[in-house]
C-alpha positions as CSV (number, residue, x, y, z in Angstrom):
1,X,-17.0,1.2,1.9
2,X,-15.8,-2.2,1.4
3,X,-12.6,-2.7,-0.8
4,X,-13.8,-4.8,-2.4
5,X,-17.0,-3.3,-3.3
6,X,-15.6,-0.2,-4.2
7,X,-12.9,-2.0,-6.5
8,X,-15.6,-3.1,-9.0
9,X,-17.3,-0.1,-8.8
10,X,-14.9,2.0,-10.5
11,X,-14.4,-0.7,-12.9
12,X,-17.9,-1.3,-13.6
13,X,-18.1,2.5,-14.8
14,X,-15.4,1.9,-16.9
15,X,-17.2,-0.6,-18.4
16,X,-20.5,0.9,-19.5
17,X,-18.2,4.3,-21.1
18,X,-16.7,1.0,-23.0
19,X,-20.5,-0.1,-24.3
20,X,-21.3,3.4,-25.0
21,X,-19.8,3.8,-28.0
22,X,-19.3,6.5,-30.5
23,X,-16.7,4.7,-33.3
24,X,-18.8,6.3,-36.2
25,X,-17.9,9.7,-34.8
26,X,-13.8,9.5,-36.0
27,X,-13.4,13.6,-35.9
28,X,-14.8,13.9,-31.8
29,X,-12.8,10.1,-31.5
30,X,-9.5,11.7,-32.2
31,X,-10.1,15.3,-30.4
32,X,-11.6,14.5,-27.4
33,X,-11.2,11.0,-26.5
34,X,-7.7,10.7,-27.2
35,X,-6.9,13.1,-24.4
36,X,-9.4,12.6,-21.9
37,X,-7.6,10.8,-19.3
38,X,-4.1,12.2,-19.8
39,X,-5.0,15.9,-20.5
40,X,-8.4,16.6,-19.9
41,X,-7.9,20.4,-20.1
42,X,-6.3,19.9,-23.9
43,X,-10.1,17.4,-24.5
44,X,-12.0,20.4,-23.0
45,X,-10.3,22.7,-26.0
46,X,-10.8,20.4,-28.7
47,X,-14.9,19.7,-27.3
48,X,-15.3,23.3,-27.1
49,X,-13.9,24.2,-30.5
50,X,-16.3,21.6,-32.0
51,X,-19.3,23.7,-30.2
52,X,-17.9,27.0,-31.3
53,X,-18.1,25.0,-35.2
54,X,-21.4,23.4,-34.8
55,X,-24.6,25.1,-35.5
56,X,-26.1,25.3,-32.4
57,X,-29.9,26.0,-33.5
58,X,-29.5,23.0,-35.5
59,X,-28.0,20.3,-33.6
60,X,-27.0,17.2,-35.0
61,X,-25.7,13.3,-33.3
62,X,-22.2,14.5,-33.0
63,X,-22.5,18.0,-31.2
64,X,-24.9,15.5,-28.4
65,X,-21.9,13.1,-27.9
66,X,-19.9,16.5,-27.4
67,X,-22.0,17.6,-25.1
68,X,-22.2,14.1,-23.1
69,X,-18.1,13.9,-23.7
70,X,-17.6,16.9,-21.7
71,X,-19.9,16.1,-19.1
72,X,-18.2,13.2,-18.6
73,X,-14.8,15.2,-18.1
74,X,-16.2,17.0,-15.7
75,X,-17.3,14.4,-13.5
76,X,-14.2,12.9,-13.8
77,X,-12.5,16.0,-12.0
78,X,-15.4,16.5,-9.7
79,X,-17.1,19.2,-11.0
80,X,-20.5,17.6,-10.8
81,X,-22.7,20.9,-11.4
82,X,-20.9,22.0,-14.3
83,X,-21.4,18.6,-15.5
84,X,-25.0,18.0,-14.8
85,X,-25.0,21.2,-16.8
86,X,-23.6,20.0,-20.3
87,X,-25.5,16.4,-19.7
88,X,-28.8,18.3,-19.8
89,X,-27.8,20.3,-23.3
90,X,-27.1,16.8,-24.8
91,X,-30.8,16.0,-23.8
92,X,-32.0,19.2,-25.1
93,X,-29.8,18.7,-28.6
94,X,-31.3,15.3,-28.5
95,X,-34.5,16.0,-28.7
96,X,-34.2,18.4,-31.6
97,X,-32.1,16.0,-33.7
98,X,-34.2,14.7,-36.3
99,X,-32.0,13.0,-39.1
100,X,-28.4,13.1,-37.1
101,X,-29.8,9.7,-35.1
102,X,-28.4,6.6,-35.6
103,X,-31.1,3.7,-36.9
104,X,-31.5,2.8,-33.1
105,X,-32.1,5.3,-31.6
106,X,-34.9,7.1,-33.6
107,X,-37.8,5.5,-31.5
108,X,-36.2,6.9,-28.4
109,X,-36.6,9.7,-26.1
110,X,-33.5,10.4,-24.4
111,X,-30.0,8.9,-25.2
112,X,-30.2,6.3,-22.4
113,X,-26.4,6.4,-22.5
114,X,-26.6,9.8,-21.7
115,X,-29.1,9.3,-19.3
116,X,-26.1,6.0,-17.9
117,X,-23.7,9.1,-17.1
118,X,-26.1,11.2,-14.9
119,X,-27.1,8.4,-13.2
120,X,-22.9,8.0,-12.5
121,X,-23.0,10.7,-11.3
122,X,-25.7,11.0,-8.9
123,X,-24.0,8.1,-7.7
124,X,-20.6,9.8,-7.3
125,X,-22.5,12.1,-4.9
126,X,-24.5,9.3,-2.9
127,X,-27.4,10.9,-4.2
128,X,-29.0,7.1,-4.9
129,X,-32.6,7.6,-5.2
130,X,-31.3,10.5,-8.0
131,X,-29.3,7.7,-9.0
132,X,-31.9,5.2,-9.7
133,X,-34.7,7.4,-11.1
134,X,-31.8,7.9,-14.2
135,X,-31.2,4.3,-14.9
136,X,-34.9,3.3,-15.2
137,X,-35.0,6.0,-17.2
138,X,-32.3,4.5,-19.3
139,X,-34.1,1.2,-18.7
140,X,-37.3,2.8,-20.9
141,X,-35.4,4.1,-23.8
142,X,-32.9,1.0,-24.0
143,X,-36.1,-0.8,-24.2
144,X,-37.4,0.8,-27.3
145,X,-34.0,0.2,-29.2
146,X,-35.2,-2.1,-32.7
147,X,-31.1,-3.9,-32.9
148,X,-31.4,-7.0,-29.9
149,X,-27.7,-7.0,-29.5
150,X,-27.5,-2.9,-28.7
151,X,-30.8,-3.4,-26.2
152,X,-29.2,-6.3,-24.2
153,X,-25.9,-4.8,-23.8
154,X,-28.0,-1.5,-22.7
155,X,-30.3,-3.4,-20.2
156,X,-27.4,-5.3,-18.8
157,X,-25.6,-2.3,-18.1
158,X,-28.9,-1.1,-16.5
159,X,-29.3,-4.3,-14.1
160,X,-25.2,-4.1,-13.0
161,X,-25.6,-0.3,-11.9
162,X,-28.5,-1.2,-10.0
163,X,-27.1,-4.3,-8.3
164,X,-24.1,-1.8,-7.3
165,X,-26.8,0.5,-5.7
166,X,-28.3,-2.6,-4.2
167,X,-24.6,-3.3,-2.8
168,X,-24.3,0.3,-1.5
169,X,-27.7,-0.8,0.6
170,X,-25.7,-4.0,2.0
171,X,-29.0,-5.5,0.2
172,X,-26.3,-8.6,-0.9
173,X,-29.0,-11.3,-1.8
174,X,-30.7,-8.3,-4.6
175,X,-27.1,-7.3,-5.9
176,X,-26.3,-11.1,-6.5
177,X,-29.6,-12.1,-8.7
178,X,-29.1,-9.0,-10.6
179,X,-25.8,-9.8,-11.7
180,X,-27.2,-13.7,-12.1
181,X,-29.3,-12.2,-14.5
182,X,-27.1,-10.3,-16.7
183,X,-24.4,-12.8,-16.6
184,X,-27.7,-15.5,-18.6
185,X,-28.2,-12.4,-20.7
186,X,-24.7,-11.9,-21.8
187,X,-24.1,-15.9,-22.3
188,X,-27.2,-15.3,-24.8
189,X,-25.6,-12.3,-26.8
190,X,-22.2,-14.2,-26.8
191,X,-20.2,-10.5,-25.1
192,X,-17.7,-12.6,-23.7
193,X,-16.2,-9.5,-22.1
194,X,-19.2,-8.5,-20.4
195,X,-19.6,-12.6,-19.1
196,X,-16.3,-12.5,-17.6
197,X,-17.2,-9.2,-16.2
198,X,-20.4,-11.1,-14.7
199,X,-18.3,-13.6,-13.0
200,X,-15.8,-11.4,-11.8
201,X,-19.2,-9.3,-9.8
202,X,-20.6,-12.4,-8.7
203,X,-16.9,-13.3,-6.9
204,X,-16.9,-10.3,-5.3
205,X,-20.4,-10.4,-3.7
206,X,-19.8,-14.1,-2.5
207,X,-16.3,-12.5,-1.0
208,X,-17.9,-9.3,0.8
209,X,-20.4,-12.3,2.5
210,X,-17.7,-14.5,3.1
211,X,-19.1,-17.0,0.9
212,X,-15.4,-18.8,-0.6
213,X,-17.4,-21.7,-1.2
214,X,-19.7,-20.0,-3.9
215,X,-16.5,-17.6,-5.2
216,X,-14.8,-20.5,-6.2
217,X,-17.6,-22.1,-8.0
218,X,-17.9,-18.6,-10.2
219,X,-13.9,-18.7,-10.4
220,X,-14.3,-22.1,-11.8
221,X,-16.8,-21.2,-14.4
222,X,-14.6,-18.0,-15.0
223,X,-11.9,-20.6,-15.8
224,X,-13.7,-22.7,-17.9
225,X,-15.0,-20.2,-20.3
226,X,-11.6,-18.6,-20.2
227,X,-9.8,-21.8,-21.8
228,X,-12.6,-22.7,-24.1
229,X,-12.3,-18.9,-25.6
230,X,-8.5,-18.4,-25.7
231,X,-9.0,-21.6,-27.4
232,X,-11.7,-20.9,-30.2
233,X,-11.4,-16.9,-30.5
234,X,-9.1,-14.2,-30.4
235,X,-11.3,-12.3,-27.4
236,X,-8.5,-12.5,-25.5
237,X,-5.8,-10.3,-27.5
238,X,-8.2,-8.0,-28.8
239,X,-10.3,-7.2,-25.6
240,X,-10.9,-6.4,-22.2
241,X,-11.8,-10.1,-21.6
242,X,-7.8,-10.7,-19.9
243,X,-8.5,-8.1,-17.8
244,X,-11.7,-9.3,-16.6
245,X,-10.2,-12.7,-15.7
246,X,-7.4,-11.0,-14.1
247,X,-10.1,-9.1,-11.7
248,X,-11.1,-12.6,-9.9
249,X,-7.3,-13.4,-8.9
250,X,-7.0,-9.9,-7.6
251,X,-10.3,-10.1,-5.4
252,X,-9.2,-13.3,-4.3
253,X,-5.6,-12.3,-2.8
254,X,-7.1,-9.3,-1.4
255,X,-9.8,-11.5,0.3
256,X,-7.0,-13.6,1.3
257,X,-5.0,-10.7,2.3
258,X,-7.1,-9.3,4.5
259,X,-7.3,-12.6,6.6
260,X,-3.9,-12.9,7.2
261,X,-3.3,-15.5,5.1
262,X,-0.8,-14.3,2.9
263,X,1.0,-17.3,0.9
264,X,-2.4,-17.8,-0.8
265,X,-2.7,-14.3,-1.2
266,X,0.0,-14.0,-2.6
267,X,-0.1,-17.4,-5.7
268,X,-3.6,-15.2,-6.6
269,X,-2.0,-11.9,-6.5
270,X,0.8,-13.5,-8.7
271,X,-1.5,-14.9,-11.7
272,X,-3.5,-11.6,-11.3
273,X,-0.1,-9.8,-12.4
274,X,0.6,-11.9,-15.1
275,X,-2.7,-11.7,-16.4
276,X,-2.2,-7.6,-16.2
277,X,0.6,-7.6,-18.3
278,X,-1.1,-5.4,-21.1
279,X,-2.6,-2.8,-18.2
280,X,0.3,-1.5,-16.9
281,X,-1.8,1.2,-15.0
282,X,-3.1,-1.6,-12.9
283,X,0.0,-3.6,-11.6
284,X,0.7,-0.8,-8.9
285,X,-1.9,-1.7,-6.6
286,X,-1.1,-5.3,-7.3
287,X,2.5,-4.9,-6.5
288,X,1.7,-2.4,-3.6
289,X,-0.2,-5.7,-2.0
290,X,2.4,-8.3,-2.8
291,X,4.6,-6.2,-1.7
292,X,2.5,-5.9,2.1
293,X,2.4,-10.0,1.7
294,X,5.9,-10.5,1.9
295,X,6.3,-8.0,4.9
296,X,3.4,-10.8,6.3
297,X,5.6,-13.3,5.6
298,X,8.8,-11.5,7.3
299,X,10.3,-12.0,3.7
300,X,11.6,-8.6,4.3
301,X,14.5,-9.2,1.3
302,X,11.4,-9.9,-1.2
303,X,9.4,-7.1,0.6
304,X,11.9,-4.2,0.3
305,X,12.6,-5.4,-3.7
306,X,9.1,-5.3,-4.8
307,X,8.3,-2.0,-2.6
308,X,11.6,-0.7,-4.3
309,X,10.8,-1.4,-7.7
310,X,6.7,-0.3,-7.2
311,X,7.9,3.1,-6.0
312,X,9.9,3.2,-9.7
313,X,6.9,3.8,-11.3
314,X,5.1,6.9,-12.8
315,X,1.7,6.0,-12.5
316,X,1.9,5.6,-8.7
317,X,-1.1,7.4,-6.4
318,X,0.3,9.4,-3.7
319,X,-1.2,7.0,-1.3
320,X,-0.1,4.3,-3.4
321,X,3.6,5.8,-2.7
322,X,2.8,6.3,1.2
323,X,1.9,2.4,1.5
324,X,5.3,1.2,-0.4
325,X,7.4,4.1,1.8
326,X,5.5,2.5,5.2
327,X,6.6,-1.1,4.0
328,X,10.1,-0.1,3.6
329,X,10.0,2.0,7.0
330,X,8.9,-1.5,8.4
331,X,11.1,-3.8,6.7
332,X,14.4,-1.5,7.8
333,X,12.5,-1.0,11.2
334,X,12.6,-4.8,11.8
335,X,16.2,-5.5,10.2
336,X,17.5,-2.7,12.3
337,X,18.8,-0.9,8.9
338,X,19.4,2.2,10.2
339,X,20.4,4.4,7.4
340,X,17.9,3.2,4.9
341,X,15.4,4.1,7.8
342,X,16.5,7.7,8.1
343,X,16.2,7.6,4.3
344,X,12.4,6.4,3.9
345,X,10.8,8.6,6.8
346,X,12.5,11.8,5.3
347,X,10.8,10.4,2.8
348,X,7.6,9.4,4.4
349,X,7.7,13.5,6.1
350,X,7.8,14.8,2.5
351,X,4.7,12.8,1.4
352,X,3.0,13.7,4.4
353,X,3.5,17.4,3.2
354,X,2.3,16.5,0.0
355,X,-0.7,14.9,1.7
356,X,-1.3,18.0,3.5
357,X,-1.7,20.0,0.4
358,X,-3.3,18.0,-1.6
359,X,-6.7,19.2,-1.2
360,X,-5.1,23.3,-1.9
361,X,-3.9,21.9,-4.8
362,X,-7.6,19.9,-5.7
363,X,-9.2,23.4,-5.6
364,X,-6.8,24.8,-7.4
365,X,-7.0,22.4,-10.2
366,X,-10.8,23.1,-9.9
367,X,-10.7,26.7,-10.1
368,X,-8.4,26.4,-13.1
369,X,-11.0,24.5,-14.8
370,X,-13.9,26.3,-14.2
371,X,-11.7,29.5,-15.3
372,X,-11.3,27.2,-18.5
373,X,-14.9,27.2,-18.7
374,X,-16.0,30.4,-18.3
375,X,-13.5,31.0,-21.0
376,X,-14.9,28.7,-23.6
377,X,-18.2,29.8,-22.4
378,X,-17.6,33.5,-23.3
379,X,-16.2,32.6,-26.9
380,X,-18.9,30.3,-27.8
381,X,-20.9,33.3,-26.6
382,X,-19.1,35.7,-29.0
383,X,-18.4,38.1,-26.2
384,X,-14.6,39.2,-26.7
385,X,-15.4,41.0,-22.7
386,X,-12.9,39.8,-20.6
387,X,-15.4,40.3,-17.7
388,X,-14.6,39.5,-14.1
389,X,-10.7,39.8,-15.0
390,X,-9.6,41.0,-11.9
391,X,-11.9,38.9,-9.4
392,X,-9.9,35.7,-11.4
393,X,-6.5,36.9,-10.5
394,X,-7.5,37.9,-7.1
395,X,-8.8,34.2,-6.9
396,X,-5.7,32.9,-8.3
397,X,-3.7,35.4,-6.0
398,X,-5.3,34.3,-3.1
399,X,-5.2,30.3,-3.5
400,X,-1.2,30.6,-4.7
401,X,-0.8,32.5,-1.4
402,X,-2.4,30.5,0.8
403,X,-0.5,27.2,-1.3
404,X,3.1,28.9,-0.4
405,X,1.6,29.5,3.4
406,X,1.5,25.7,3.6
407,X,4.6,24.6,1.6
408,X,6.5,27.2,4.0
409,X,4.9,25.5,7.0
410,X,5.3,22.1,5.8
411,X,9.0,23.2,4.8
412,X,9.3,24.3,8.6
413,X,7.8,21.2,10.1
414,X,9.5,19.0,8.5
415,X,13.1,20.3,8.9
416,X,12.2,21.0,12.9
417,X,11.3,17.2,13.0
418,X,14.7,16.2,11.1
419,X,16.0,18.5,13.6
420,X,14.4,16.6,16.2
421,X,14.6,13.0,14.9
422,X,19.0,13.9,14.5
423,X,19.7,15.3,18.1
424,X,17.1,12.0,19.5
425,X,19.9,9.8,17.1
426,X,23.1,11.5,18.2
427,X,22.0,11.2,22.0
428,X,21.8,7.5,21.5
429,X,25.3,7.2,19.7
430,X,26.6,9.2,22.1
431,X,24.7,7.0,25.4
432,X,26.6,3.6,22.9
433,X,29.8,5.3,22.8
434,X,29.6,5.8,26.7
435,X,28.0,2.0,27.6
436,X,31.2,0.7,25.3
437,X,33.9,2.8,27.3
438,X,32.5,1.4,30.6
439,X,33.1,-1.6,29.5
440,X,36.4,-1.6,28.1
441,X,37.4,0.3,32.0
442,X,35.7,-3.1,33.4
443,X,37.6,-4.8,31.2
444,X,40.8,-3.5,32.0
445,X,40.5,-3.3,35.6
446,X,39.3,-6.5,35.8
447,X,43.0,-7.3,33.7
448,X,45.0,-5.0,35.6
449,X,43.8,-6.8,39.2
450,X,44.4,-10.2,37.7
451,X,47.7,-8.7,36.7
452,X,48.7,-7.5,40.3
453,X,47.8,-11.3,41.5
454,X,49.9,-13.0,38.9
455,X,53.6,-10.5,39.8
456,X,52.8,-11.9,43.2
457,X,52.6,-15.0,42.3
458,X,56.1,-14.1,40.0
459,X,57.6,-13.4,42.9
460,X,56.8,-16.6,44.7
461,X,58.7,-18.7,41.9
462,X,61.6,-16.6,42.1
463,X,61.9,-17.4,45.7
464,X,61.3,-21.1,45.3
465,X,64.7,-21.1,42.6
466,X,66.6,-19.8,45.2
467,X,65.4,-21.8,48.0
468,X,65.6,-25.4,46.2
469,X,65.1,-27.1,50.1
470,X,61.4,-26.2,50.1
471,X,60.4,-26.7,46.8
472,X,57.7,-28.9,48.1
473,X,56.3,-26.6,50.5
474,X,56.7,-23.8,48.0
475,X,54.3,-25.7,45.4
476,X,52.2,-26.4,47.9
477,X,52.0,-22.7,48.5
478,X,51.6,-21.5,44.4
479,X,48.8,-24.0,44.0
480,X,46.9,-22.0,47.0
481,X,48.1,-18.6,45.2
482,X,46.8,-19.8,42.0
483,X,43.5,-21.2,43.7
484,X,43.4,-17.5,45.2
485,X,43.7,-16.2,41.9
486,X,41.4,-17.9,40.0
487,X,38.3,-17.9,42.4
488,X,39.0,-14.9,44.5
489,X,35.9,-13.2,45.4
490,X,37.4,-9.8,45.8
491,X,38.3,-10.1,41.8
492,X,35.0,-11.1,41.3
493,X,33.4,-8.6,43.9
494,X,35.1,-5.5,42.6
495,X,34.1,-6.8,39.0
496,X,30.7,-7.5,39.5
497,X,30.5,-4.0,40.8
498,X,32.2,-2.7,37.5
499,X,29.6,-4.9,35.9
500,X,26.6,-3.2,37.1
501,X,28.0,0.3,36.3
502,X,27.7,-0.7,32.6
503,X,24.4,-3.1,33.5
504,X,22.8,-1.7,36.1
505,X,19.7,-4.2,36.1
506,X,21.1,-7.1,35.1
507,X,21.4,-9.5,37.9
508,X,17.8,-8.1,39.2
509,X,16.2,-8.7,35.8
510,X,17.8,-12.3,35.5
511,X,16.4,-13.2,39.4
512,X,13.0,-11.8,38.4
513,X,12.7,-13.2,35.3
514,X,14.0,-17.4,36.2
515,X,14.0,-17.0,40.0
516,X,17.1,-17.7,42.5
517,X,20.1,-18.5,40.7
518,X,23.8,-19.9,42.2
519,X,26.8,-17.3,42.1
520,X,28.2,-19.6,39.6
521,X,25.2,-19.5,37.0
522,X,25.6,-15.3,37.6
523,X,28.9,-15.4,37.0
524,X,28.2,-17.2,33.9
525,X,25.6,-14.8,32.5
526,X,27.9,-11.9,33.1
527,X,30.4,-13.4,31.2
528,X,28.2,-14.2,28.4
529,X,26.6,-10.8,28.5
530,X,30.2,-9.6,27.8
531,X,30.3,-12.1,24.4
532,X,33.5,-13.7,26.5
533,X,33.9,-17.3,24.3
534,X,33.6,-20.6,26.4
535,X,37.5,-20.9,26.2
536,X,37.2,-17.5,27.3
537,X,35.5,-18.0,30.6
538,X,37.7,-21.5,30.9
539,X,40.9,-19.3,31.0
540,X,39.3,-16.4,33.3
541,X,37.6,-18.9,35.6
542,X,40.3,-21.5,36.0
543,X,38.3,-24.7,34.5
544,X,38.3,-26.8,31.8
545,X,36.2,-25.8,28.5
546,X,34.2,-29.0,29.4
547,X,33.0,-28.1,32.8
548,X,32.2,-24.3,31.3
549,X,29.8,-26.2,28.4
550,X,28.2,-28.0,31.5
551,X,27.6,-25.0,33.1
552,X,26.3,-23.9,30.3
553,X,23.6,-26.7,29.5
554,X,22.7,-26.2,33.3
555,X,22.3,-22.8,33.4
556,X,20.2,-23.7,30.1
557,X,17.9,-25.9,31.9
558,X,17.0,-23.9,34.9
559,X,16.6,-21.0,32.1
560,X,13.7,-23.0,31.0
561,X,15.5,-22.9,27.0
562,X,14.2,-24.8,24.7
563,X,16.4,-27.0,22.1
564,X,15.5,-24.0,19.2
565,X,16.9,-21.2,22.0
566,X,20.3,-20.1,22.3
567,X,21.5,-19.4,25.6
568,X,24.1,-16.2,24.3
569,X,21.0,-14.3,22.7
570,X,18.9,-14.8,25.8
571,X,21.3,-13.4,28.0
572,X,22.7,-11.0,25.9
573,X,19.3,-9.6,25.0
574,X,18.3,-8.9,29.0
């Protein structure tokens, strides 16, 4: 599914539990809800106690919110049967409520809000057609609520769930009037957050058809009403209306993101983040993408900080940790930092183990839960029978088993590919260590013969002390020696062939690569390739440093350089 798409569907659900609110019910407020993100287990105690308390023959309001409370738990961790299960008994209480309901609902026939959550969760399941038949469902009750405020913010959340199962068709041109229409409804009503909402949905349809023109008309509206209330109200501290606002900038520099285009990516990614100041939850993701901009950008300083700092924080996914770890396995891949490398894929092989296990570990948590059920189940029953005892810790047995299995086989994997990855890393120190000792015997052969030519030419000036008649001739002689010295091809010969020990496909790659060059412009390259200086190669070659730098912006022209190009890293890189 479409990022994008999907990014406001979780949010969307978010915002209808938000709408459906239970404020006048403090005691299931502070037991339940308090917990039922961060320990949904420690919600499922408190929702249960409040059933074992209630009278069930004679339900009341507060023991159907229980009912729809824990369904919603349920769902959240996937356990849709078990939570279709405790949806339905909040219908059945419902119906036998007579003076628990609140003013608005007492013409109704189901709690629509109720009926909101099952329709979530035929969603959840791709079951849409389920999914529909709920929300019209919801669509007739909400209907029949007498307070205009309550039915609007109802039927709008009614008309956004079904332009996201219009969405889920690719039926774009439905999803987009839909939200059109409960963005007019919402201006009516004055629910600022739910406006901003409305504009944040109707930039993200025109982004999934590629229609910037139209997102940036909604962004500019989004804008608008954004100054005129942080102006006039205090929506903005007290809400979810920041957070809405910050929604557009985040679609955008994803849009932007996934074009490549990652400097305007990043300016919306940036105000996004600033805007999610008070939702610390959310500024992973966001710093998980800036973080990939910058590696875009080849910023790899401002890449590895902001992968650094992301992979700080608690509230990271495991796939949000994988995607920082791969940035910073890129950014040291590309700087050639070695030991921070070897550091982030032991790193990146551990979270692949995690990974591996992560669904043992899913059903695990599920069979815990539904244990946890059972449990409550049997109390509320009154039965004190532990039944089925034994088939639990066989269960329990059997998935711990199978959990170690894996951890010992991911344990053995990834040692045996640290073992792997260290003897493939020692093999190339060791192949550097070897390429370097060739080099310095080149080296100081190619000395030692320029050595054994220079005592000759020693001995020649002695002789010419003693023998003061032919000084002349003698000269004449050491200028011959030294001409001998300097541009003897044997030197060159037997050091060329040194050459090609430690370079074996130099010369060939050079002719192949810019066609026939002189001895002199090889000569030149091998130098180079051995970082020998210009004064250097003047000494060695028996020339002035001038003619060298001409042979150098010679060699550069039939290289085909360019004025941005240097001529040492080309060579040095073949």
């Amino acid at each position: 599914m479409n990022y994008l798409l999907s990014f406001l569907i979780a949010t969307n659900l978010l915002f209808t539990e938000k709408d459906f609110s239970i404020k006048d019910h403090k005691s299931l407020n502070d037991s339940i809800i308090k917990y039922i993100e961060t320990n949904p287990n420690k919600s499922l105690d408190y929702g249960f106690e409040i059933l074992k308390l209630a009278d069930l023959s004679n339900p009341n309001r507060e023991l159907v919110s229980t009912y729809n409370l824990i369904g919603q738990i349920l769902t959240n961790k996937k356990l849709y049967a078990e939570a279709l299960s405790y949806f339905s008994e909040a219908l059945k209480a419902f119906k036998l409520v007579e003076n628990g309901r609140f003013d608005h609902e007492k013409k109704i026939n189901q709690p629509p809000w109720v009926l909101i959550n099952i329709s979530n969760l035929y969603y959840a399941i791709g079951e849409i057609e389920d999914a529909k038949l709920k929300v019209n469902e919801a669509k007739t009750n909400f209907l029949l609520y007498e307070d205009q405020r309550k039915r609007e913010i109802g039927l709008n959340t009614v008309l956004g769930n079904l332009g996201l199962f219009s969405a889920y068709e690719k039926d774009y041109l439905t999803t987009k009037n839909l939200y059109l229409n409960v963005l007019n409804s919402r201006k009516k009503i004055e629910d600022f957050d739910g406006e901003m909402y409305s504009y944040a949905q109707l930039v993200n349809i025109s982004l999934v058809t590629d229609d910037i023109f139209q997102a940036n008309e909604y962004y500019n509206k989004a804008s608008i009403l954004y100054d005129s209330v942080k102006k006039t109200s205090d929506v903005v501290k007290s809400s979810y209306f920041q957070r809405n606002y910050s929604y557009i900038f985040l679609l955008f520099g994803q849009k932007y993101f996934l074009k490549n285009e990652f400097d305007n990516a990043l300016d919306y990614l940036n105000e996004s983040k600033d805007l999610m100041s008070q939702f610390p939850d959310e500024l992973p993701l966001i710093d998980s993408m800036i973080s990939k901009c910058f590696l875009g950008l080849k910023d790899y300083k401002k890449a590895e900080i902001t992968a650094i700092k992301n992979l700080s924080r608690e509230s990271l996914s495991t796939d949000q940790k994988k995607d920082n770890y791969t940035v910073l396995e890129s950014v040291y891949t590309l700087t050639g930092d070695m030991d921070n490398l070897i550091r982030v894929k032991d790193s990146l092989i551990k979270m692949n183990g995690v990974i591996n296990t992560s669904n043992i570990r899913s059903a695990f948590s599920k069979l815990e839960t539904q244990i946890l059920l059972s449990e409550k189940q049997s109390e509320l029953n009154e039965s004190k029978i532990r039944y089925n005892t034994y088939l639990y810790i066989l269960i329990i047995g059997s998935v711990v088993l199978v959990f170690s299995l894996v951890t010992i086989r991911v344990n053995y994997n990834y040692q045996k590919e640290r073992n792997i990855r260290l003897e493939i890393e020692q093999n190339i120190t060791q192949s550097i260590l070897e390429k370097k000792q060739l080099e310095l015997v080149s080296k100081t052969n190619f000395i030692a013969q320029r050595n054994e030519y220079l005592d000759s030419l020693k001995q020649t000036i002695k002789k010419i002390k003693k023998d003061k008649k032919s000084t002349a001739d003698m000269s004449h002689g050491i200028e011959k020696d030294i001409d001998k010295i300097i541009g003897s091809e044997k030197i060159f010969k037997n050091f060329e062939s040194q050459f090609t020990e430690v370079y074996p496909d130099f010369f060939k790659t050079l002719v192949n690569r810019y066609g026939k060059l002189s001895q002199t412009d090889l000569r030149l390259c091998a130098y180079i390739k051995m970082n020998q200086t210009s004064n250097q190669i003047a000494q060695i070659t028996g020339v002035s440093i001038r003619t060298v730098e001409t042979q150098r912006y010679r060699l550069g022209k039939k290289l085909n350089l360019g004025k941005s190009d240097d001529l040492n890293s080309t060579i040095i890189s073949i």
